[in-house]
PAZAGU-549486 format. One record per atom (N, C-alpha, C): x, y, z; atom name; residue in three letters. Coordinates in Angstrom, 2 decimals. Example, Ala and Ser with C-alpha at 12.3 -4.5 7.8 and 13.67 -1.06 7.14 Angstrom:
2
<node><x>13.19</x><y>-5.69</y><z>7.80</z><atom>N</atom><rest>Ala</rest></node>
<node><x>12.30</x><y>-4.50</y><z>7.80</z><atom>CA</atom><rest>Ala</rest></node>
<node><x>13.20</x><y>-3.30</y><z>7.80</z><atom>C</atom><rest>Ala</rest></node>
<node><x>12.85</x><y>-2.25</y><z>7.08</z><atom>N</atom><rest>Ser</rest></node>
<node><x>13.67</x><y>-1.06</y><z>7.14</z><atom>CA</atom><rest>Ser</rest></node>
<node><x>12.90</x><y>0.03</y><z>7.87</z><atom>C</atom><rest>Ser</rest></node>
This chain:
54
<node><x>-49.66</x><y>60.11</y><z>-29.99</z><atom>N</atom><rest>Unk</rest></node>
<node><x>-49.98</x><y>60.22</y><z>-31.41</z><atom>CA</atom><rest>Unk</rest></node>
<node><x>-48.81</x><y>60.82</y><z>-32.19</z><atom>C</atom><rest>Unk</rest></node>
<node><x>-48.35</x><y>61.69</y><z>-31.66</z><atom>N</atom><rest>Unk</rest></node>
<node><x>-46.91</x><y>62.20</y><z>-32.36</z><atom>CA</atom><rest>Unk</rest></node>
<node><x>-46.00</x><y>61.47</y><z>-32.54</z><atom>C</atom><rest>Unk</rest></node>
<node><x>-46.15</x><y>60.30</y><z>-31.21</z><atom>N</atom><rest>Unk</rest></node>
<node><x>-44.58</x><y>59.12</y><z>-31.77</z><atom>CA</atom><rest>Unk</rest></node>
<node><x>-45.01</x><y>58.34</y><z>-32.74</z><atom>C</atom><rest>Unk</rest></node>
<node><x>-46.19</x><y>58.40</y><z>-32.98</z><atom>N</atom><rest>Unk</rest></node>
<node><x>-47.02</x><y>57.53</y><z>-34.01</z><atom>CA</atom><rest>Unk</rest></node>
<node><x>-46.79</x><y>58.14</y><z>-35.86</z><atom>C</atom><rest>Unk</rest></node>
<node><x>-46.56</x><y>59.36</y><z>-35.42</z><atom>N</atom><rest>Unk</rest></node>
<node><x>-46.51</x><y>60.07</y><z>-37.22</z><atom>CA</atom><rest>Unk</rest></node>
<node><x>-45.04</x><y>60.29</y><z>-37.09</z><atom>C</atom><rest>Unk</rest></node>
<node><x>-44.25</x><y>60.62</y><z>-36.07</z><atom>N</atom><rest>Unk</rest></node>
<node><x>-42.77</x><y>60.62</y><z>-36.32</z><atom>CA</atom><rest>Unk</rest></node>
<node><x>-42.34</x><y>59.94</y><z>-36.68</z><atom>C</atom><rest>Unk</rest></node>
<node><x>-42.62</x><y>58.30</y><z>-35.83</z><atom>N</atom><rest>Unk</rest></node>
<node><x>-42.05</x><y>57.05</y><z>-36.59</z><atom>CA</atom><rest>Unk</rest></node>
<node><x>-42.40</x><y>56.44</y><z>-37.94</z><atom>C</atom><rest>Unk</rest></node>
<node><x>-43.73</x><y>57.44</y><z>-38.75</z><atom>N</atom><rest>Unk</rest></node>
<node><x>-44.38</x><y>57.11</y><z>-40.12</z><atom>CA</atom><rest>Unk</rest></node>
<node><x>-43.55</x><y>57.96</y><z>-40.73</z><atom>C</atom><rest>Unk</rest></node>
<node><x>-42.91</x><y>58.90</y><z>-40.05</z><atom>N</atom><rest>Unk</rest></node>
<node><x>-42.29</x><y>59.78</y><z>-41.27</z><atom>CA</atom><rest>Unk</rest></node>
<node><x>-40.75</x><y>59.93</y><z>-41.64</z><atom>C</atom><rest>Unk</rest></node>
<node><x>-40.49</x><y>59.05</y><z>-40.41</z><atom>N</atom><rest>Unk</rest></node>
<node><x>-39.28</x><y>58.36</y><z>-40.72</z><atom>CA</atom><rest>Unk</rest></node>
<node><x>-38.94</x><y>57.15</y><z>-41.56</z><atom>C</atom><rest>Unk</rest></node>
<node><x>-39.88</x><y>56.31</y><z>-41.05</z><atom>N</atom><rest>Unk</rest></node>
<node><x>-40.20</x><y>54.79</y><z>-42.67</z><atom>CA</atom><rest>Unk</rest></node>
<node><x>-40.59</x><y>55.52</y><z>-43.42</z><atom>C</atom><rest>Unk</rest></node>
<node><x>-40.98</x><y>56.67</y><z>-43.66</z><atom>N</atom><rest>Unk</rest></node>
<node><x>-41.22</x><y>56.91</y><z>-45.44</z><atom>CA</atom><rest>Unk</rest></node>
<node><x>-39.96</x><y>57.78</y><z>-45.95</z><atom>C</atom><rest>Unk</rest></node>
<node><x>-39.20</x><y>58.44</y><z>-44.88</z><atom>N</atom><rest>Unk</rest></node>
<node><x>-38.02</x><y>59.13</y><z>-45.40</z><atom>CA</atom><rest>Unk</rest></node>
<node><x>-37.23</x><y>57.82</y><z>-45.53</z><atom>C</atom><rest>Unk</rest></node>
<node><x>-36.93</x><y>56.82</y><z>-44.93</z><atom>N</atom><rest>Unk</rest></node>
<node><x>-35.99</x><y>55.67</y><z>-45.55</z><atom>CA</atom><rest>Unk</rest></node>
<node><x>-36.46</x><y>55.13</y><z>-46.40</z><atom>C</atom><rest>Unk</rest></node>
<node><x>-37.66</x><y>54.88</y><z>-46.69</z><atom>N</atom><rest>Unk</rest></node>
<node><x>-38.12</x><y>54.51</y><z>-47.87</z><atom>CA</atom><rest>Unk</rest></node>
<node><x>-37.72</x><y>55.30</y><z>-49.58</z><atom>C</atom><rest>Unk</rest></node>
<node><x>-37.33</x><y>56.42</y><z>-49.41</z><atom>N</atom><rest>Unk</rest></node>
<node><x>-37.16</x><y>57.65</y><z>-49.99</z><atom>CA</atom><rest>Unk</rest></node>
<node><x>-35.89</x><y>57.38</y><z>-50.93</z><atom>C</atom><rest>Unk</rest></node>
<node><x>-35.18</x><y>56.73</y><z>-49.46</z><atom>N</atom><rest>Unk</rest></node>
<node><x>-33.21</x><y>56.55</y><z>-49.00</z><atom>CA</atom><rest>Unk</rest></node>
<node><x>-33.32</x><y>55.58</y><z>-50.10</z><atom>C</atom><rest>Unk</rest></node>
<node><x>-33.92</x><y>54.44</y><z>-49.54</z><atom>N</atom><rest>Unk</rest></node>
<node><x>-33.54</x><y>53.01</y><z>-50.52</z><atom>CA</atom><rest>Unk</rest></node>
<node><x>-34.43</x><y>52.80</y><z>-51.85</z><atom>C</atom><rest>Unk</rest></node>
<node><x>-35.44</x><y>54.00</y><z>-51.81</z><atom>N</atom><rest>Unk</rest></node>
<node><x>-35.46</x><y>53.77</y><z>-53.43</z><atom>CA</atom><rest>Unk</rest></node>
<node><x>-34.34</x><y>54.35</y><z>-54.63</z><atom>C</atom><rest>Unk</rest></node>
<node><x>-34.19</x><y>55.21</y><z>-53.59</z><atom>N</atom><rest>Unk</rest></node>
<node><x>-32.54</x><y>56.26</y><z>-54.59</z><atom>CA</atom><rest>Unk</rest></node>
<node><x>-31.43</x><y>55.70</y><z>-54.45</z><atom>C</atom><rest>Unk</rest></node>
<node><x>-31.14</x><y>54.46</y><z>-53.39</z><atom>N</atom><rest>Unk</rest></node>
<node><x>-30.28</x><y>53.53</y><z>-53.78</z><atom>CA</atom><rest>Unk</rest></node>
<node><x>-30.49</x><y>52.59</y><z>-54.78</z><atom>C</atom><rest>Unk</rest></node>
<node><x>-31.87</x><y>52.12</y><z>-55.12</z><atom>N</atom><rest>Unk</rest></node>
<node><x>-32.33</x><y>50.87</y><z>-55.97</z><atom>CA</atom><rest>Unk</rest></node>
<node><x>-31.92</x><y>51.71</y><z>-57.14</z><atom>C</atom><rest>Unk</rest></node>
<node><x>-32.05</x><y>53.07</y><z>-57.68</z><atom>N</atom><rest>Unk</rest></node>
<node><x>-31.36</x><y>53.93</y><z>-58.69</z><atom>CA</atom><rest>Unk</rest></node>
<node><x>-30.38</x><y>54.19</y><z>-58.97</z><atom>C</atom><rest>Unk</rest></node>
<node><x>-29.53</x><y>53.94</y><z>-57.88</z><atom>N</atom><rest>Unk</rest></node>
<node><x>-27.89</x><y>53.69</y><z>-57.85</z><atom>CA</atom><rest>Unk</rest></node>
<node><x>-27.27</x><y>52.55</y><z>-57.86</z><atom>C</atom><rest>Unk</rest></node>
<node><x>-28.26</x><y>51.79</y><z>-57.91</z><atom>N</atom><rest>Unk</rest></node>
<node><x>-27.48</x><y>50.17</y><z>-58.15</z><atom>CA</atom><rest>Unk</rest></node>
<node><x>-27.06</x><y>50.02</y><z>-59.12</z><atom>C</atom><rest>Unk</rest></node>
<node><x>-25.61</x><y>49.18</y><z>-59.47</z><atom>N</atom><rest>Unk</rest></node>
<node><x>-25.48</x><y>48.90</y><z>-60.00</z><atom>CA</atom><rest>Unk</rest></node>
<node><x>-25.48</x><y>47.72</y><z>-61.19</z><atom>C</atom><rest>Unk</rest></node>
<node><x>-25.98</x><y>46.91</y><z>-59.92</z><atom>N</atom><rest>Unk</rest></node>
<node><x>-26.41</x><y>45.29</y><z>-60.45</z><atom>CA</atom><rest>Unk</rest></node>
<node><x>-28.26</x><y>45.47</y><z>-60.45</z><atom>C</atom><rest>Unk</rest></node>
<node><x>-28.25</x><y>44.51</y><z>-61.46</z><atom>N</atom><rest>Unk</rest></node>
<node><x>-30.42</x><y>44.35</y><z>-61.35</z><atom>CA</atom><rest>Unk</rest></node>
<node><x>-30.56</x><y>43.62</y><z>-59.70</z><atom>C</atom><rest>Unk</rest></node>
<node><x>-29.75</x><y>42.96</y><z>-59.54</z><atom>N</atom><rest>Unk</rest></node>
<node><x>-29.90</x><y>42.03</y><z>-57.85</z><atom>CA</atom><rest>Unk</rest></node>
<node><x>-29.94</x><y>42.90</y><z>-57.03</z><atom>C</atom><rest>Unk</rest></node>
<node><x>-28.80</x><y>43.86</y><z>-56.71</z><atom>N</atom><rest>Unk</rest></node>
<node><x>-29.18</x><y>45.45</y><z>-55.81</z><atom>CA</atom><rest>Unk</rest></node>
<node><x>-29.99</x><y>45.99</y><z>-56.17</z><atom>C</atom><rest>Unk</rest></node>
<node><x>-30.61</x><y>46.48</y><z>-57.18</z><atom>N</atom><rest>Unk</rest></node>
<node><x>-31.46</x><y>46.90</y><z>-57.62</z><atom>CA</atom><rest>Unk</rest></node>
<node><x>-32.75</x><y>46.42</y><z>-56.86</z><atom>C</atom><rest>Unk</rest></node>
<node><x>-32.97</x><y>45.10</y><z>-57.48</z><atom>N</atom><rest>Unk</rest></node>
<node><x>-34.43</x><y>44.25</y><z>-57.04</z><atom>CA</atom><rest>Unk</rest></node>
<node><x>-34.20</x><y>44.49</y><z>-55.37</z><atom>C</atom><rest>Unk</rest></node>
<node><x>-32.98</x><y>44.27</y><z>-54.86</z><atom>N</atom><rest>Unk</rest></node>
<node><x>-33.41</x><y>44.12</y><z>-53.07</z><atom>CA</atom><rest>Unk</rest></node>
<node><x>-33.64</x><y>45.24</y><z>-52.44</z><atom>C</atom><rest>Unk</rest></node>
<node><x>-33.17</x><y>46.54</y><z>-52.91</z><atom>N</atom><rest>Unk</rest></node>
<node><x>-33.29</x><y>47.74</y><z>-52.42</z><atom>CA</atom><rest>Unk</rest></node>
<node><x>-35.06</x><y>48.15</y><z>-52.66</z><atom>C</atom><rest>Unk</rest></node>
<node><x>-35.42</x><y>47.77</y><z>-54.18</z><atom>N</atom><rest>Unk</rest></node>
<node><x>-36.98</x><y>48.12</y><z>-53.90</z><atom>CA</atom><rest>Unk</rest></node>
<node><x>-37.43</x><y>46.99</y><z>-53.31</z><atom>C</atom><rest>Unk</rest></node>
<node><x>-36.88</x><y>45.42</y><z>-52.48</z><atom>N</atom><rest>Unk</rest></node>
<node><x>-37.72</x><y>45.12</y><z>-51.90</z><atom>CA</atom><rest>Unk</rest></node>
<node><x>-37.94</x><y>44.93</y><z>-50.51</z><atom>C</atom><rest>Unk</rest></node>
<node><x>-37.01</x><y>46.35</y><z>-50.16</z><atom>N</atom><rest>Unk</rest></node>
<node><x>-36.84</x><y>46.65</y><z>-48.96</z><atom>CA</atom><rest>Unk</rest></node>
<node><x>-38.00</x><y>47.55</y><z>-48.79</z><atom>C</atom><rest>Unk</rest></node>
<node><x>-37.97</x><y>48.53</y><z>-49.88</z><atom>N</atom><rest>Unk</rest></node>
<node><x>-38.80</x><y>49.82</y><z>-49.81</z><atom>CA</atom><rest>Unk</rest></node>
<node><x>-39.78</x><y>48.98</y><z>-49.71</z><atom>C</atom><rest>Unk</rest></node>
<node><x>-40.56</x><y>48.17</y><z>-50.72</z><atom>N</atom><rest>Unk</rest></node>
<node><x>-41.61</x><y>47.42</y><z>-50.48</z><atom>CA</atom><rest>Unk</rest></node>
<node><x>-42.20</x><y>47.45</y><z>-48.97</z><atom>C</atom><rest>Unk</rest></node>
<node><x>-41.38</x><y>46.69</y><z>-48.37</z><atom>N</atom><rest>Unk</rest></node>
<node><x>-41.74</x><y>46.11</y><z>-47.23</z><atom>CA</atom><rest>Unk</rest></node>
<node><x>-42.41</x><y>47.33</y><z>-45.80</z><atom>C</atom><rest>Unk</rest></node>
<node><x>-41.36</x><y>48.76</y><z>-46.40</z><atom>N</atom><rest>Unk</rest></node>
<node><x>-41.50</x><y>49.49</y><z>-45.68</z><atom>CA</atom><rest>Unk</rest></node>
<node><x>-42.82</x><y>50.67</y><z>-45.89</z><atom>C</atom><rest>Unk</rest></node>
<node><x>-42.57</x><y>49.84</y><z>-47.03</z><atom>N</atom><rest>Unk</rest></node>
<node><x>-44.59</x><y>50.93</y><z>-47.93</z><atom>CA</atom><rest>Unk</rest></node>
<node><x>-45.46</x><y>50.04</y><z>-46.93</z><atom>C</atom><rest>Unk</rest></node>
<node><x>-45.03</x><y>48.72</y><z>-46.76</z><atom>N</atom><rest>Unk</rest></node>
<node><x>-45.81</x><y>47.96</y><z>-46.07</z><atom>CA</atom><rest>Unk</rest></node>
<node><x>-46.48</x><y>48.07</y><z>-44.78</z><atom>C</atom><rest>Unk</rest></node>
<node><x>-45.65</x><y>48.71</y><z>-44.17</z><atom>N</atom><rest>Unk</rest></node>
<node><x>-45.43</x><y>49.21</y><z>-42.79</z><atom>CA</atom><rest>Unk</rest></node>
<node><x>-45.84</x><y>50.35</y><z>-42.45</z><atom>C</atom><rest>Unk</rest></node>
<node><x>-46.11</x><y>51.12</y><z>-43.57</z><atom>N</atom><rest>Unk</rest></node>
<node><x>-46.34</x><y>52.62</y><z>-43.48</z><atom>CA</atom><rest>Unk</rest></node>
<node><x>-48.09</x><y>52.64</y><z>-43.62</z><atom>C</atom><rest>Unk</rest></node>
<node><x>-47.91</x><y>51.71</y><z>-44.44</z><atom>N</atom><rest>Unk</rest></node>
<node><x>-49.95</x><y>51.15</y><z>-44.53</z><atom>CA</atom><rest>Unk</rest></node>
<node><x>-50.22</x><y>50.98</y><z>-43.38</z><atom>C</atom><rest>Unk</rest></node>
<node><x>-49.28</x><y>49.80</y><z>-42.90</z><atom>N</atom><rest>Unk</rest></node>
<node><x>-50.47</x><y>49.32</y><z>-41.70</z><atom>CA</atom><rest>Unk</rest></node>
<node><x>-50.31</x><y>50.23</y><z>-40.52</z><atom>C</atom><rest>Unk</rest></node>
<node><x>-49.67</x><y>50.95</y><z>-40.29</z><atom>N</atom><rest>Unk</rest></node>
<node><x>-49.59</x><y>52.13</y><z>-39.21</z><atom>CA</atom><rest>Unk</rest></node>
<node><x>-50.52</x><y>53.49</y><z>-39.59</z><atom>C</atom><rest>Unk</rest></node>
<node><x>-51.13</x><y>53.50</y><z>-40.77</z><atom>N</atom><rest>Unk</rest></node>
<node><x>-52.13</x><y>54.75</y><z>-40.95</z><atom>CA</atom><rest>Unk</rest></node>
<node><x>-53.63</x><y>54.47</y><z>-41.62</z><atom>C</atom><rest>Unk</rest></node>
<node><x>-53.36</x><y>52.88</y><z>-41.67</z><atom>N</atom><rest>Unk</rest></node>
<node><x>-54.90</x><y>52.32</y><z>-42.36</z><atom>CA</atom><rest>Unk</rest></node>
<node><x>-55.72</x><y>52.44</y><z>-40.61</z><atom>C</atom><rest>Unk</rest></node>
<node><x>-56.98</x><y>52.93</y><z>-40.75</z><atom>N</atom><rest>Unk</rest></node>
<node><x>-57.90</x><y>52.47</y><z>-39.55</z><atom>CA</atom><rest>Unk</rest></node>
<node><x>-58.17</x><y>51.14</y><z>-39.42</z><atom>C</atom><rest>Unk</rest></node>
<node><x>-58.21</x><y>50.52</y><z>-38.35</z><atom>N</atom><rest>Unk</rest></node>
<node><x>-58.48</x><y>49.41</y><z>-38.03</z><atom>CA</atom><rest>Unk</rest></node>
<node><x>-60.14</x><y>49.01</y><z>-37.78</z><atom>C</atom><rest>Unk</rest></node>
<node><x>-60.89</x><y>48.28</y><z>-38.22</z><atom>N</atom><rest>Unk</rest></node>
<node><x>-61.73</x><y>48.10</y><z>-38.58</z><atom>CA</atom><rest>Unk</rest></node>
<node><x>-62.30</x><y>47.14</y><z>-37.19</z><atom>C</atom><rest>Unk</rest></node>
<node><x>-63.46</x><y>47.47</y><z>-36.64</z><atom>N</atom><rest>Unk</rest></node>
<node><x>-63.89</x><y>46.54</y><z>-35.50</z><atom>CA</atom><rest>Unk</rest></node>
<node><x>-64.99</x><y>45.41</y><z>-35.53</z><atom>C</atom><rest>Unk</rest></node>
């Protein structure tokens, strides 16, 4: 269970990373891909702490 919230709390600290890069972009194109990285990784962070339903 611990490798389970370590590895959640690491996708949300990079998530953290590349939204404060999407703030440092300089182009709207870096911009858009950096949050749609984070996206993906909000994504990931769901499905690793949503209960699974039987």
């Amino acid at each position: 269970m611990s490798d389970t919230i370590s590895f959640i709390e690491k996708l949300a600290e990079r998530r953290s990373q590349l939204i404060q890069r999407a703030e440092d972009a300089t182009t709207e194109g870096e911009r858009q891909h950096w949050l749609e990285v984070a996206e993906q990784l909000q994504i990931m962070i769901h499905l690793h702490t949503t209960p699974i339903a039987a």
